[in-house]
C-alpha positions in Angstrom: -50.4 -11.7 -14.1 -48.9 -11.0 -10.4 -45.7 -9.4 -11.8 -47.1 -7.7 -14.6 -49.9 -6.4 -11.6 -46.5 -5.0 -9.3 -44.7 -3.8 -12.1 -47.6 -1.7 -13.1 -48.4 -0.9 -9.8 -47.9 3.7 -9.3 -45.5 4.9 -7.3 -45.5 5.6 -4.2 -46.9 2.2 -3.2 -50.1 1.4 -2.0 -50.4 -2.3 -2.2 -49.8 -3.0 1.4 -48.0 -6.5 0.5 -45.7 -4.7 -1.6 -45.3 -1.9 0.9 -44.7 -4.6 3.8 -42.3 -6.7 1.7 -40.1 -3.2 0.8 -40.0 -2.6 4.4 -39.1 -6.5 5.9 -36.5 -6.4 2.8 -34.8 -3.1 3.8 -35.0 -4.1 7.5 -33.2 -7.5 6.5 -30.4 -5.9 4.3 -29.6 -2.0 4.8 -27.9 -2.8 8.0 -26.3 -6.1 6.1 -25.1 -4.1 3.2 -23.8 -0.6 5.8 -22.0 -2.8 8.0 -19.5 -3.6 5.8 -18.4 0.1 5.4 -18.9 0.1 9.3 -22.0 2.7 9.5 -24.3 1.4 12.4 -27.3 -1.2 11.7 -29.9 1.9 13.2 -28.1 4.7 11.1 -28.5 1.8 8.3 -32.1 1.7 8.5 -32.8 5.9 9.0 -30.5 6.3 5.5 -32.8 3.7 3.7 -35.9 5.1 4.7 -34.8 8.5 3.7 -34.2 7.6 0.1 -37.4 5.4 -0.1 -39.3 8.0 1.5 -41.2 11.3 0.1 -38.0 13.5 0.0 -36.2 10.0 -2.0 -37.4 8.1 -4.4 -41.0 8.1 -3.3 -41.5 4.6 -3.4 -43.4 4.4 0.4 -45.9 7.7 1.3 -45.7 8.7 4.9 -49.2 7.3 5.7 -50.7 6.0 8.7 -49.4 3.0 8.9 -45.7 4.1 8.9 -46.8 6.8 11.7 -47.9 4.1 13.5 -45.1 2.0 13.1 -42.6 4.8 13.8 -44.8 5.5 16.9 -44.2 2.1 18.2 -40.9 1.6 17.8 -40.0 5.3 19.5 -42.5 4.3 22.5 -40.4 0.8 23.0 -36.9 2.2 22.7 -38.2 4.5 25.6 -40.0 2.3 27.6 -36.7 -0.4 27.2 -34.7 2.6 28.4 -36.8 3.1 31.4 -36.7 -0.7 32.2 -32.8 -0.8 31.8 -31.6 2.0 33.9 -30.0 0.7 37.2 -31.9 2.6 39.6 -29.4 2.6 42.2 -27.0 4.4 39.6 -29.8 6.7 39.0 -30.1 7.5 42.2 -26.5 8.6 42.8 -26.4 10.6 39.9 -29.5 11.9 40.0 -28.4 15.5 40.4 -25.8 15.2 37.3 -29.0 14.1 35.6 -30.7 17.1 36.2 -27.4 19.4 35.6 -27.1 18.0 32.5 -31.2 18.2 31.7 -31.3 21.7 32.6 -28.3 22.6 30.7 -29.1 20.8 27.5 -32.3 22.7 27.6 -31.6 25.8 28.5 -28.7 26.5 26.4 -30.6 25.6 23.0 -33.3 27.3 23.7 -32.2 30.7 24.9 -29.7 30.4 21.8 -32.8 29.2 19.7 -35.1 31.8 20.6 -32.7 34.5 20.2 -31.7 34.0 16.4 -35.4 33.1 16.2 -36.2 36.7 17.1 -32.9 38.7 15.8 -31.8 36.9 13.4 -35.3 35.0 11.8 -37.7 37.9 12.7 -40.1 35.7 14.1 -42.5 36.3 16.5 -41.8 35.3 20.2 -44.2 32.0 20.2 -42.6 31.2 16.8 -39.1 31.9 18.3 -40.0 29.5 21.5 -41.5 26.9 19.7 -38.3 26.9 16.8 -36.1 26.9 19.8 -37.8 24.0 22.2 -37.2 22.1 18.8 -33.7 22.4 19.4 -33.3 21.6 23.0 -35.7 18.6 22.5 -33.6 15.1 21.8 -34.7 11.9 22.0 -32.7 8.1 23.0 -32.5 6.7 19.4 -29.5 5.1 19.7 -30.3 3.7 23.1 -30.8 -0.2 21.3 -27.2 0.2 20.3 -25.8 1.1 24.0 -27.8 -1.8 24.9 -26.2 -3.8 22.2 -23.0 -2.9 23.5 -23.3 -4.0 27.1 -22.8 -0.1 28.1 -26.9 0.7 29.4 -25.4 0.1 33.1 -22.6 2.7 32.5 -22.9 5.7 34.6 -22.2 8.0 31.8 -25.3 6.7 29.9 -27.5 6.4 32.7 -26.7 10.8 33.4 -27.7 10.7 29.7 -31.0 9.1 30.0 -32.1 10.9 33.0 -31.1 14.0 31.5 -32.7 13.1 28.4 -36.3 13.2 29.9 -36.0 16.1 32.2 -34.6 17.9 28.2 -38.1 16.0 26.4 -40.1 17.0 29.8 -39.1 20.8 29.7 -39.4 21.1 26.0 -42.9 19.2 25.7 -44.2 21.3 28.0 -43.3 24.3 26.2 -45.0 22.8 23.6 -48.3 22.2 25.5 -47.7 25.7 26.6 -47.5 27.7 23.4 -50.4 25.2 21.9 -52.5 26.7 24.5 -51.6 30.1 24.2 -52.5 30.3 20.2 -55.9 28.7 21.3 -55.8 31.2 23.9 -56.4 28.5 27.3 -53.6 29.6 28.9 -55.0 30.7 32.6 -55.0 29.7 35.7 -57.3 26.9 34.9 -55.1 25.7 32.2 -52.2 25.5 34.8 -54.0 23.5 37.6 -55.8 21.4 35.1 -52.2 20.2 33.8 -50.6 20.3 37.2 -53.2 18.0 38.7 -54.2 15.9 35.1 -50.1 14.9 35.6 -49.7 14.0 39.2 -52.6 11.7 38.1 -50.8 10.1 35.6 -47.5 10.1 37.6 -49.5 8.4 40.5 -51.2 5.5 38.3 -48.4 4.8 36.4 -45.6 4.7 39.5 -47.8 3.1 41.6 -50.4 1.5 40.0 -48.7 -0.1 37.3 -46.2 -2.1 39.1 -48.6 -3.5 41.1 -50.5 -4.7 38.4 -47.3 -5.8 36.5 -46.4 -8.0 39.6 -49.6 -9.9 40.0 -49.9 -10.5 35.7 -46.5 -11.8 35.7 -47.4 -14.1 38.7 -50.7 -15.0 37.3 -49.6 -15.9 33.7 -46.2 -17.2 32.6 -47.1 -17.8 28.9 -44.4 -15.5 27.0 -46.2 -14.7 24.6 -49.0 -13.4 26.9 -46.5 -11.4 29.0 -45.0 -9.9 26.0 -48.6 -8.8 24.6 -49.0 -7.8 27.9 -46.2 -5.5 28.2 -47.2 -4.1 25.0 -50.2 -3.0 26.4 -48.5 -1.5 29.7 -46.6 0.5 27.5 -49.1 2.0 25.5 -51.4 2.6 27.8 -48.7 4.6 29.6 -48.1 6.3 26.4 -52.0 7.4 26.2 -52.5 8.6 29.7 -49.7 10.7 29.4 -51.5 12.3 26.0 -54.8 12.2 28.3 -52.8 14.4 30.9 -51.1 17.0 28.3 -47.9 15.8 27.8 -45.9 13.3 25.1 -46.6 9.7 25.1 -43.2 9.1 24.9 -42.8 10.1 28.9 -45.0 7.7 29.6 -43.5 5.3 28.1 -40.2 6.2 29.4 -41.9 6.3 32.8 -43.5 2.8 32.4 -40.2 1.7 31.8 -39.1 3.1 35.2 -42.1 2.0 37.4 -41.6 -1.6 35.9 -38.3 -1.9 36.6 -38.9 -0.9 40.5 -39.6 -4.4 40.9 -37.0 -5.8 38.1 -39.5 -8.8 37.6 -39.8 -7.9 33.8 -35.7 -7.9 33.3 -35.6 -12.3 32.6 -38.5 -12.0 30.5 -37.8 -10.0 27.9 
């Protein structure tokens, strides 16, 4: 009766064993079967979900609980870049950082908004938002740099700070055209998010180590600590929403004010 219940079962899935099972299976053996015509375990896993997503095959809807799980795993590749990056390095090259941000935002998105406008015929807000799209990247393939051995390379670590000031610039954009269709862009808008995310900055680079050195002193249960860190990152993730910008800079930035300490770096 179970397999003549699955095989009956509509597509896409909603049983969420099935659904569950699909995933742990193409988790276990996309990157299995891809590595042996030498395509990367993460590209692995992106080509699989295409073709059992929506646009493929339509066996898993985008629901929820793959949101979610996306979410996580996007807020945990940022926060382990964060918690990587040798701060000494970063430092140094903290102008190439913003060089590099600067230009791999600006260039997209005066390129973006002009064919948005020219070429698209959109309006200017549509032609901004199309074109913060552009300049907006993310650090993806930052597990398999760490994989490598090559996070502490100076190269990558330009990257990664470059990266945020990129997703900082663009996000905000975001924020900004958001308020302008709602029509809350004014002064008030401006100080509200000016002071709302020197809040956040100060709790999270401040606060948070301290409260990440005395946990980790308190408890040395691995499991707690990892729960724990879990929780730092998410709730780094949610005051950033709370101050008008992307979780994913707090997480980034929970990352970085963990790592001031370097007392997570043995435990995880």
């Amino acid at each position: 009766m179970i397999v003549v219940s699955i095989f009956e079962t509509s597509l896409p899935l909603t049983d969420p064993v099935l659904k569950f099972l699909l995933i742990l299976v193409i988790i276990l053996f996309a990157p299995i079967i891809l590595n042996k015509i030498k395509i990367p375990h993460l590209l692995g896993l992106i080509i699989a979900g295409a073709v059992v997503g929506p646009n493929g095959v339509n066996l898993i809807e985008r629901d929820s609980g793959i949101i979610l799980s996306g979410t996580a795993g996007l807020l945990y590749i940022m926060f382990l870049a964060g918690l990587e990056i040798d701060l000494v390095d970063f430092k140094k090259n903290s102008k190439k950082s913003i060089v590099f941000g600067l230009l791999t935002f600006s260039i997209p998105m005066t390129l973006g908004t002009i064919c948005g406008i020219y070429i698209l015929d959109f309006s200017t807000q549509t032609a901004v938002l199309l074109a913060s799209m552009f300049a907006s990247h993310t650090l993806i393939a930052y597990p398999l740099i760490s994989k490598l051995g090559v996070a502490k390379n100076r190269a990558v670590n330009i990257t990664v700070g470059g990266t945020m000031i990129t997703d900082t610039l663009a996000l905000l954009v975001l924020a900004v055209i958001v308020g302008m269709t709602t029509g809350e862009v004014n002064a008030q808008f401006w100080i509200r998010l000016s002071v709302s995310i020197l809040i956040f900055g100060f709790i999270v680079l401040f606060l948070f180590p301290i409260i990440g050195r005395w946990f980790f002193k308190k408890f040395d249960d691995n499991v707690s600590q990892y729960i724990f860190v879990l929780v730092m990152v998410f709730l780094g993730a949610g005051l950033a929403e709370l101050a008008g910008i992307e979780p994913i800079i707090g997480a980034f930035l929970t990352g970085l004010a963990l790592n001031t300490d370097l007392f997570l770096t043995s435990h995880l």
